[in-house]
PALO-114621 format. One record per atom (N, C-alpha, C, O): x, y, z; residue in three letters. Coordinates in steps of 0.2 Angstrom, whole numbers, padded with zeros to 4 digits, always signed. Layout:
! PALO-114621
XYZALA ...
! end
This chain:
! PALO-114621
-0082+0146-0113UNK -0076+0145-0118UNK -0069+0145-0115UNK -0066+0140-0116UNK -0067+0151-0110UNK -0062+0151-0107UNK -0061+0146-0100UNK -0056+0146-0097UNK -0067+0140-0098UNK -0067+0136-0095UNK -0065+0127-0099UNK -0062+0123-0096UNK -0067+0127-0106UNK -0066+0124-0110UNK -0057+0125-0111UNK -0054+0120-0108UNK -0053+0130-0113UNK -0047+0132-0115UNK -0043+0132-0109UNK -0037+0132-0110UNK -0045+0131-0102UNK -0039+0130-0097UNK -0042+0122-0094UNK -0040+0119-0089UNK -0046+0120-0098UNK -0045+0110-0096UNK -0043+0109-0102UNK -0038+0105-0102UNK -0044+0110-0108UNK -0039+0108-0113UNK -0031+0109-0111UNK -0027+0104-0112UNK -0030+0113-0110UNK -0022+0117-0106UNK -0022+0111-0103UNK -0019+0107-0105UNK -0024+0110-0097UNK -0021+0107-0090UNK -0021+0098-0096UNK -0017+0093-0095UNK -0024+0098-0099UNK -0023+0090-0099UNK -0018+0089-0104UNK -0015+0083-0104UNK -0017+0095-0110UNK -0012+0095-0113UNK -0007+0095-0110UNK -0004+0089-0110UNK -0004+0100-0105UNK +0001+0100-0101UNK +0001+0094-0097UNK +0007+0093-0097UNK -0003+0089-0093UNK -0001+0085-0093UNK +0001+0079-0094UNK +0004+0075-0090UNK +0000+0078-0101UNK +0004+0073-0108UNK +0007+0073-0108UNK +0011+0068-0106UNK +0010+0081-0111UNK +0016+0082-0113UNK +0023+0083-0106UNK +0029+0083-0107UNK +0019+0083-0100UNK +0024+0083-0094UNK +0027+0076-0093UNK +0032+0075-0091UNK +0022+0071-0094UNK +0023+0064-0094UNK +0027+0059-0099UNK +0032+0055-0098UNK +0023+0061-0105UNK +0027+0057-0112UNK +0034+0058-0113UNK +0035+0064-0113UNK +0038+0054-0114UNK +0044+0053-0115UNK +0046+0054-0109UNK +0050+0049-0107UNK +0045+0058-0103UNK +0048+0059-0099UNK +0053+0051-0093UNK +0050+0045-0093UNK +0059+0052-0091UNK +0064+0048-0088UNK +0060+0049-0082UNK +0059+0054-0080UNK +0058+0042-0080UNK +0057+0042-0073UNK +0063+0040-0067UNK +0067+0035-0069UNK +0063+0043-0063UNK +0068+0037-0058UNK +0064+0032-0052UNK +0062+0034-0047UNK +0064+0027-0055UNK +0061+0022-0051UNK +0066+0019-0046UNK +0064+0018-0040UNK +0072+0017-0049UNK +0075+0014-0045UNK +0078+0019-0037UNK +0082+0017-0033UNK +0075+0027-0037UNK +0077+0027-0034UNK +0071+0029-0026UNK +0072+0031-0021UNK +0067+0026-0029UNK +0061+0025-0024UNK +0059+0018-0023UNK +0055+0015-0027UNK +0063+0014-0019UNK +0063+0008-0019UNK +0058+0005-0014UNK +0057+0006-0008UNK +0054+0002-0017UNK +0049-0003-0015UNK +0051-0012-0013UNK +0056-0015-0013UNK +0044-0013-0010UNK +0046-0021-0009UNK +0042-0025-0012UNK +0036-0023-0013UNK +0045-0032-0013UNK +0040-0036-0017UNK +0033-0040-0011UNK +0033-0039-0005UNK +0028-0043-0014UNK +0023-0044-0009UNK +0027-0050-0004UNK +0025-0051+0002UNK +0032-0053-0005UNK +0034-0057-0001UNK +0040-0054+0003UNK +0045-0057+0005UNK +0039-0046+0003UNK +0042-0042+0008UNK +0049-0042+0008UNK +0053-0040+0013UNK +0052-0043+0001UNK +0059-0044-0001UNK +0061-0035-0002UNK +0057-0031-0001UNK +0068-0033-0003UNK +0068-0029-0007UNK +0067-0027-0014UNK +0065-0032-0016UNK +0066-0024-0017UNK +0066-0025-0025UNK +0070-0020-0029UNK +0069-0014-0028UNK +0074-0022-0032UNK +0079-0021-0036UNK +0079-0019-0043UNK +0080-0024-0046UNK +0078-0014-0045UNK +0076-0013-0052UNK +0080-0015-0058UNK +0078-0017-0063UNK +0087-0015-0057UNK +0094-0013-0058UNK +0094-0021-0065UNK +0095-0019-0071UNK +0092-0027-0063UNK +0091-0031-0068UNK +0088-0031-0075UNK +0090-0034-0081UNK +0083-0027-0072UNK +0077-0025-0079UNK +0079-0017-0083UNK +0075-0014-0086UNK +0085-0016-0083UNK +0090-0008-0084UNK +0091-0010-0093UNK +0091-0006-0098UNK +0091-0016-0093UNK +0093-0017-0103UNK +0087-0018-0104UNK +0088-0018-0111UNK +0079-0020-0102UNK +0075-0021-0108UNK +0069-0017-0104UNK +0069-0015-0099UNK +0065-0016-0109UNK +0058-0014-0109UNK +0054-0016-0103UNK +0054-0022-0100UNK +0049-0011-0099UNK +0046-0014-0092UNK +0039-0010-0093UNK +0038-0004-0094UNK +0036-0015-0093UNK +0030-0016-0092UNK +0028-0014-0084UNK +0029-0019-0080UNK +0025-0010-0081UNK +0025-0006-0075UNK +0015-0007-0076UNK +0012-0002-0078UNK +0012-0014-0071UNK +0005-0015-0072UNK +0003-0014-0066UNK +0005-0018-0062UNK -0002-0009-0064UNK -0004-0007-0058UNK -0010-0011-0058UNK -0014-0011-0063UNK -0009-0014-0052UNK -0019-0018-0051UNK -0020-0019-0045UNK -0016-0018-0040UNK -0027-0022-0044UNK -0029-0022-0036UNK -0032-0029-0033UNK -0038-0030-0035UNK -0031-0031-0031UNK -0033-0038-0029UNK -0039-0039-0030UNK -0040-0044-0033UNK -0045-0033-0027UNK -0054-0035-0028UNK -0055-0033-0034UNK -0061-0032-0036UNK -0050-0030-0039UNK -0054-0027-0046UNK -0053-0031-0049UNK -0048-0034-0049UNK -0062-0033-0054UNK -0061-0037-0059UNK -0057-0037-0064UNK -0053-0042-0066UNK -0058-0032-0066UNK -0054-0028-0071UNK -0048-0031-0071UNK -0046-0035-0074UNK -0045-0029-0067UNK -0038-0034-0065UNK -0037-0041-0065UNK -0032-0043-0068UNK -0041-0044-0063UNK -0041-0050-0061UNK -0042-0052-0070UNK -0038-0056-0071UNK -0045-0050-0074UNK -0046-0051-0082UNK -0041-0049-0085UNK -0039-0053-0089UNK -0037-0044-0083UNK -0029-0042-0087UNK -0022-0049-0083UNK -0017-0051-0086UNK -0024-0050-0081UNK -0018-0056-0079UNK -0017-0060-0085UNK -0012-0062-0088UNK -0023-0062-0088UNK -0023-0068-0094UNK -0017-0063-0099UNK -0011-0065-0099UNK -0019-0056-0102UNK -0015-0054-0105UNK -0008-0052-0105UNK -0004-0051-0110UNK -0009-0050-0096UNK -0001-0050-0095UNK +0005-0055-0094UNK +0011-0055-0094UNK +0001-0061-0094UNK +0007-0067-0094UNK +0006-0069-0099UNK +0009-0074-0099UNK +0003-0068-0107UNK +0003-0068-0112UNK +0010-0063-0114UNK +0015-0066-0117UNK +0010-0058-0112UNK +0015-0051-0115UNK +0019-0053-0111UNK +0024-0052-0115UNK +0020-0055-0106UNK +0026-0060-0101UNK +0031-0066-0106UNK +0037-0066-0107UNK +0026-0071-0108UNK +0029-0077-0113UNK +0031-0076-0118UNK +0036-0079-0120UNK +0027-0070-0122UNK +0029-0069-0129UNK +0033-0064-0130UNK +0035-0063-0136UNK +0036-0060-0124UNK +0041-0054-0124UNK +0047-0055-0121UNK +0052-0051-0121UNK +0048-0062-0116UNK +0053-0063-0114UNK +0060-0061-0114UNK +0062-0059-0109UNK +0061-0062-0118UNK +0072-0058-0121UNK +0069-0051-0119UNK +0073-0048-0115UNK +0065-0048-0121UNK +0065-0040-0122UNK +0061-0036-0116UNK +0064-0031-0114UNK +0056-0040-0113UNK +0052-0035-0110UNK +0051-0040-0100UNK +0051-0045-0099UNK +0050-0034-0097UNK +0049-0035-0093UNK +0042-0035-0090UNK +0038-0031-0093UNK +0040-0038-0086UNK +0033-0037-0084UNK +0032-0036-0076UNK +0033-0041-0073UNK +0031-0030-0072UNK +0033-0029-0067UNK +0025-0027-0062UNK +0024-0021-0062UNK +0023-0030-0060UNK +0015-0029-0056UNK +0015-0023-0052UNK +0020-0021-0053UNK +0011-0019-0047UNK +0011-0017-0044UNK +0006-0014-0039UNK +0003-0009-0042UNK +0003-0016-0033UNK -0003-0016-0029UNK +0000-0008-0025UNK +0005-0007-0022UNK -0006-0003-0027UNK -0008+0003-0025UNK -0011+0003-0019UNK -0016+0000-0018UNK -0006+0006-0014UNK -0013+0007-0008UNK -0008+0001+0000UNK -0003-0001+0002UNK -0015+0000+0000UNK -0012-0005+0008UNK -0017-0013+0007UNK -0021-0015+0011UNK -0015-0015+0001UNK -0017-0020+0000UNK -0013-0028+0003UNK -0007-0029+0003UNK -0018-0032+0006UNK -0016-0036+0011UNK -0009-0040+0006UNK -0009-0042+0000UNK -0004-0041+0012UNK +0001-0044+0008UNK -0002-0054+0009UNK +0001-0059+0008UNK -0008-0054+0011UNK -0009-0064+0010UNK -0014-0063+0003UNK -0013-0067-0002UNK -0018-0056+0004UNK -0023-0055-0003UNK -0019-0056-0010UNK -0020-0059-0015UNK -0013-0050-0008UNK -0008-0052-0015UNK -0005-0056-0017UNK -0005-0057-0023UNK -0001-0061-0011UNK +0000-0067-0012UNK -0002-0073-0015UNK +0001-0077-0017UNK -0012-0072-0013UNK -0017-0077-0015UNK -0019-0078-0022UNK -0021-0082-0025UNK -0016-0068-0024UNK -0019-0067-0031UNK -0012-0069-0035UNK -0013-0074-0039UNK -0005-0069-0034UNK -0002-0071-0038UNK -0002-0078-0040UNK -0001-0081-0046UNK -0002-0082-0034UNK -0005-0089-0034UNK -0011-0091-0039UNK -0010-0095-0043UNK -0018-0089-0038UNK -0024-0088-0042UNK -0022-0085-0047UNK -0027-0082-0049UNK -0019-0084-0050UNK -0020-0078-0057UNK -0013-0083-0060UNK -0013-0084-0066UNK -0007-0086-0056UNK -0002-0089-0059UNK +0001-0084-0062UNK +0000-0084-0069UNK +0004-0079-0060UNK +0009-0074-0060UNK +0018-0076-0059UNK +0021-0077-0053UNK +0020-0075-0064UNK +0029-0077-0062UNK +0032-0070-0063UNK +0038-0070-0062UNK +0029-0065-0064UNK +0034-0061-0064UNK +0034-0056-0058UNK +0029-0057-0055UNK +0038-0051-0055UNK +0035-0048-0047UNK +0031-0043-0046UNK +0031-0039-0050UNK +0026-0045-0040UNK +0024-0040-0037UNK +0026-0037-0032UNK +0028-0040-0027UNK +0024-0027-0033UNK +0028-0025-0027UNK +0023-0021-0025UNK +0020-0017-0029UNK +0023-0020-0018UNK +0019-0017-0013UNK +0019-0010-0014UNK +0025-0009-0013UNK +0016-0005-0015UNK +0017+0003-0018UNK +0012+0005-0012UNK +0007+0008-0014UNK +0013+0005-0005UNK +0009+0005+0001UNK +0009+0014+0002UNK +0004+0017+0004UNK +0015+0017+0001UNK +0015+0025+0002UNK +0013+0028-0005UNK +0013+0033-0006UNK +0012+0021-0010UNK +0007+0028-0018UNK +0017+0030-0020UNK +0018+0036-0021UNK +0022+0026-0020UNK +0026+0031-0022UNK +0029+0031-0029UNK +0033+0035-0031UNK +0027+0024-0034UNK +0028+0022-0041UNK +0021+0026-0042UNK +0022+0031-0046UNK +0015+0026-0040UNK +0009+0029-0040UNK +0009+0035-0045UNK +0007+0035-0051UNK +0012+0039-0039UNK +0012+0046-0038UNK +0018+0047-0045UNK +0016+0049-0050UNK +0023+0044-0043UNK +0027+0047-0050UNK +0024+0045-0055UNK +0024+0050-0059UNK +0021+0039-0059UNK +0018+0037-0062UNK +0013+0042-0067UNK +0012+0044-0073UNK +0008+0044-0060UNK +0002+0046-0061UNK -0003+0042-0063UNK -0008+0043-0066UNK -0002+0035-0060UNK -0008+0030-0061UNK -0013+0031-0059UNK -0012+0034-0054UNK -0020+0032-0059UNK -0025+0032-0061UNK -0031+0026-0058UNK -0035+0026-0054UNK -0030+0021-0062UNK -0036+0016-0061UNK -0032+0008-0061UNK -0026+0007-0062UNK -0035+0004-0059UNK -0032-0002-0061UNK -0037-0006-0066UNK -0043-0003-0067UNK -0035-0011-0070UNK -0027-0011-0073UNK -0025-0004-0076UNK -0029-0001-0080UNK -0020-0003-0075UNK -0017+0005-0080UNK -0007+0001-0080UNK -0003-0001-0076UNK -0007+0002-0087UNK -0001+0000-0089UNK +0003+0004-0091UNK +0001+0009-0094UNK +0011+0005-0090UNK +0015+0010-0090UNK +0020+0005-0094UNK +0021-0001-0092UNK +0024+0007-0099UNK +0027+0005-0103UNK +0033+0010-0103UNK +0032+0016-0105UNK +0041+0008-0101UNK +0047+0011-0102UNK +0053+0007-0107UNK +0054+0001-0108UNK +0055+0011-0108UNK +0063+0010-0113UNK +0067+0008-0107UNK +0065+0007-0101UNK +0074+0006-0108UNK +0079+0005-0105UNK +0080+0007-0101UNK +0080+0005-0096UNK +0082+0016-0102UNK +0081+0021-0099UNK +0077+0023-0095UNK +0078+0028-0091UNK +0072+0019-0094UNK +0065+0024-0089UNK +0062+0029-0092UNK +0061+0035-0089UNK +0061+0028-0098UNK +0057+0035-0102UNK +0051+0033-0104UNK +0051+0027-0107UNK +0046+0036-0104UNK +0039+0032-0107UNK +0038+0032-0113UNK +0038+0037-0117UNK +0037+0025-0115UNK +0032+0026-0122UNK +0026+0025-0123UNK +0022+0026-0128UNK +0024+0022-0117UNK +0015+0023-0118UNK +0011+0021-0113UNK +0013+0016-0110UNK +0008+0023-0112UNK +0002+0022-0104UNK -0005+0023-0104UNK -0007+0028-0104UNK -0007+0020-0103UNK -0014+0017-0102UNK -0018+0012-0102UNK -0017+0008-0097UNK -0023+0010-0106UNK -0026+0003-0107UNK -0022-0003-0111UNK -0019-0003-0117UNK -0022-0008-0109UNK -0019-0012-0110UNK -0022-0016-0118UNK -0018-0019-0122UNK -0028-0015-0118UNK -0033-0016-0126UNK -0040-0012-0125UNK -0041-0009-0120UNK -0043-0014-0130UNK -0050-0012-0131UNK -0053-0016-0129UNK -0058-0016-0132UNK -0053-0022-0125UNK -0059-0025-0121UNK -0065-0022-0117UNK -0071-0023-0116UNK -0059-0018-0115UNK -0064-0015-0109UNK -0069-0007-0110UNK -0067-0001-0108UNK -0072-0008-0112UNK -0078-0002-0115UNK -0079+0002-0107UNK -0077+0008-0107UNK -0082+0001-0103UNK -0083+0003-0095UNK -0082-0003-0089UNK -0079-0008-0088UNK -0087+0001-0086UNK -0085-0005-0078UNK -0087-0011-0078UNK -0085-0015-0075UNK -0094-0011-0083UNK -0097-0016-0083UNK -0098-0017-0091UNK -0100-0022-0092UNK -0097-0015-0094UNK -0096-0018-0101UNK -0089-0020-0105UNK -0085-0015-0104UNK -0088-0024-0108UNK -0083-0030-0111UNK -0085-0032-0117UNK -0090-0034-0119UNK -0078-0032-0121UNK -0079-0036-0127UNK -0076-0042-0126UNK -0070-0042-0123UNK -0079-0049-0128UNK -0076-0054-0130UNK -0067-0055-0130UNK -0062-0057-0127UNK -0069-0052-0135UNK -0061-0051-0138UNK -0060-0045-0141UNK -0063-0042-0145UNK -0053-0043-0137UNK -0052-0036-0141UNK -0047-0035-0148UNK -0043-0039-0152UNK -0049-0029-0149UNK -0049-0030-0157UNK -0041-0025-0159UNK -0037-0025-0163UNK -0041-0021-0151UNK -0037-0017-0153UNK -0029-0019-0147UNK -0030-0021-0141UNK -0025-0018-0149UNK -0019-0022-0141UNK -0013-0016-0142UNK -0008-0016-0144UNK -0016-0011-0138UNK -0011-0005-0137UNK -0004-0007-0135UNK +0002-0007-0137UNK -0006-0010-0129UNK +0003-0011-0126UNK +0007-0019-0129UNK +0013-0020-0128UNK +0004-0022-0133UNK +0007-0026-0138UNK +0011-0023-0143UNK +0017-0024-0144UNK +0004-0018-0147UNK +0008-0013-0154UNK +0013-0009-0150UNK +0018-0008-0152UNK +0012-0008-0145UNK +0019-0001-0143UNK +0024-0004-0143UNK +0030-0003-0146UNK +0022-0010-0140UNK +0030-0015-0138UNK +0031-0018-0148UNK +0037-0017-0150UNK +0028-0020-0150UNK +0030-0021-0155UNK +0032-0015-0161UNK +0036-0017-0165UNK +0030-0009-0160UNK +0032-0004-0165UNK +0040-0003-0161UNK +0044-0001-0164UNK +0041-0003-0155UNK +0047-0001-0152UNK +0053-0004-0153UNK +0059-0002-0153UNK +0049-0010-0153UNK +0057-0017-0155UNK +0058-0016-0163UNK +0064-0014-0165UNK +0054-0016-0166UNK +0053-0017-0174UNK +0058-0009-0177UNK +0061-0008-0182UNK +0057-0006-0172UNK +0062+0003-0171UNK +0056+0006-0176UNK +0059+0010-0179UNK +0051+0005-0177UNK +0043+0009-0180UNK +0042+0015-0177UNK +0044+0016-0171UNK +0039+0018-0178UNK +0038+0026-0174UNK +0032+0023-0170UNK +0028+0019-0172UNK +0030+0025-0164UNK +0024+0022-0161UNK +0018+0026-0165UNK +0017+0032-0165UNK +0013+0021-0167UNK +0005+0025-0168UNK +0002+0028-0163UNK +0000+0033-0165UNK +0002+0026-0156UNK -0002+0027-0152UNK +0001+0028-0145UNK +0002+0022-0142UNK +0004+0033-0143UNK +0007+0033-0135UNK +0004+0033-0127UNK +0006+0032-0122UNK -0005+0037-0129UNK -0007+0036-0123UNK -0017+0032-0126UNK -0020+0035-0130UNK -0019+0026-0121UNK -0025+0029-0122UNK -0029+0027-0114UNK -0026+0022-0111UNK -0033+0029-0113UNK -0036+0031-0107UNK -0038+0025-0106UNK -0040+0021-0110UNK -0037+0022-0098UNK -0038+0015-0094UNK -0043+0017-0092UNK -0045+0023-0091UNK -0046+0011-0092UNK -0055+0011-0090UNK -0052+0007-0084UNK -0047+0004-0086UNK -0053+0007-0076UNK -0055+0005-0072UNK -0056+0006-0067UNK -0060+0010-0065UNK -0053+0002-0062UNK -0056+0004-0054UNK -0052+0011-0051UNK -0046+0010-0051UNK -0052+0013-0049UNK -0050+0020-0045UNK -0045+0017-0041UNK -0045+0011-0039UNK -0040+0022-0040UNK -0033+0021-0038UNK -0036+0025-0030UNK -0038+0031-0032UNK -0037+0024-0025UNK -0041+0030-0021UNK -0031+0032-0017UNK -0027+0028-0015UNK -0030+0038-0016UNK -0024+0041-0012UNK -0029+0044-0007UNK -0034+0048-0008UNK -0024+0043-0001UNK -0027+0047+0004UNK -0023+0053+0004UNK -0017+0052+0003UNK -0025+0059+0005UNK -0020+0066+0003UNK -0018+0065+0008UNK -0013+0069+0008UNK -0019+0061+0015UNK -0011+0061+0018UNK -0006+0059+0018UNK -0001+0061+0021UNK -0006+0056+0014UNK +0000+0049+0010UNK +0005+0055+0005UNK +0009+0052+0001UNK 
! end
């Protein structure tokens, strides 16, 4: 029981350290795969979509359809910003934005440091911020994805649609976190 009551604790306190919390991104500046700098400062008035993925995960490779979906139909408001975990080859990322028909940037997170402040987890895992850098919801992108190897068709549920929709519309969000099914973010603890 008192094993039960200190993982309930840790995973409480970890919501509650994350949700709503101001991250500073812009002050951990990353580079795009085409080894530019990247400059956060543009995307400061709308909403950002913050999508961690990995070049060989499927799972990612299936969330692109819906991220250049949420890219087209959020255009004025939201931003859509990728993000390759790890030491992911920069021709591999380049090949996948090509392949997958990506217009918005991807940026190389080689030392885990959007990662790590984030607390990303799996790929695909989606981080959703205000103007401000404040979270309003993170994790699965929809209910398609049941596990590693099982998929629905079509999903029936679209968390990071409704959040972006309850936030414009000024609605209270229904649902701020729900758990990302995918491939393992692996960090090396020397990183």
């Amino acid at each position: 029981m008192i094993r039960f009551v200190t993982i309930f604790l840790a995973v409480l306190l970890q919501v509650n350290c994350i949700w709503g919390q101001h991250y500073k991104l812009d002050s951990l500046s990353l580079r795009t795969i085409e080894n530019t700098k990247f400059n956060l400062k543009p995307y400061q008035h709308k909403l950002k979509v913050i999508a961690f993925l990995a070049v060989d995960c499927p799972l990612s490779q299936q969330s692109t359809v819906v991220l250049r979906e949420i890219r087209a139909k959020f255009s004025d408001n939201v931003s859509v910003i990728g993000v390759f975990p790890g030491r992911e080859s920069r021709m591999a990322c380049i090949a996948f934005k090509k392949k997958y028909q990506l217009l918005f940037p991807l940026l190389s997170d080689k030392e885990y440091k959007w990662t790590k402040l984030l607390n990303a987890t799996v790929t695909p895992e989606v981080f959703l911020l205000n103007e401000g850098n404040n979270l309003l919801y993170y994790g699965a992108i929809d209910d398609r994805t049941i596990s590693l190897n099982k998929r629905k068709r079509k999903a029936e549920k679209n968390y990071l649609v409704d959040a972006i929709d309850d936030h414009l519309s000024g609605k209270k969000m229904g649902i701020n976190h729900v758990k990302a099914v995918g491939c393992y973010i692996e960090i090396n603890q020397d990183e």
